[in-house]
C-alpha positions, 0 to 999 in steps of 0.5 A, a space after each residue: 257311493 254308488 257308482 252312476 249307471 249309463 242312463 243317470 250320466 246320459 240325462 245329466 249330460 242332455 240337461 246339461 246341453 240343454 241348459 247351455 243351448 237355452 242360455 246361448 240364445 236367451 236373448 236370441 227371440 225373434 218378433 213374430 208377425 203378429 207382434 210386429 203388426 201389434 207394434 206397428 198399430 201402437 205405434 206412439 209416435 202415431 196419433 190415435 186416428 192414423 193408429 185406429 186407421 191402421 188397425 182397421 187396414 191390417 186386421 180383424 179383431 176389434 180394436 181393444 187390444 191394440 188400443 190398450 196396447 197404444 196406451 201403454 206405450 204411449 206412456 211408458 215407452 218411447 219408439 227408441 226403447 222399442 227400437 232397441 229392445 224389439 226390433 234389433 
């Protein structure tokens, strides 16, 4: 068996850094801004109305996005999942 030469056993060692840093922080994400605006306009516990007035205060874009958006976490979550998920 060949014997590992310097650079062989330097790039083992960085994957290996590498790997632990990544699987040390795997759930260590922080919302951005734009996801927190995206939430906050989805809001569920809003009704549709107050969710499209909120849109039109705070952004630019049309409203399909956050309306889809609106939709799927009116059916599928609840705020305390996305306290609990999101916003810890």
């Amino acid at each position: 068996m060949k014997s590992l030469t310097f650079s062989t056993l330097l790039i083992f060692l960085l994957l290996a850094l590498g790997v632990t840093f990544r699987l040390y922080n795997i759930n260590f994400d922080n919302l951005w801004v734009d996801e927190i605006l995206s939430f906050w306009i989805a809001n569920p516990d809003f009704d549709f109305k107050e969710s499209y007035l909120n849109h039109k205060s705070a952004e630019k874009i049309p409203f399909l996005f956050n309306f889809i958006l609106y939709l799927l976490l009116s059916r599928f979550f609840t705020t305390w999942i996305l306290k609990v998920t999101y916003l810890d």
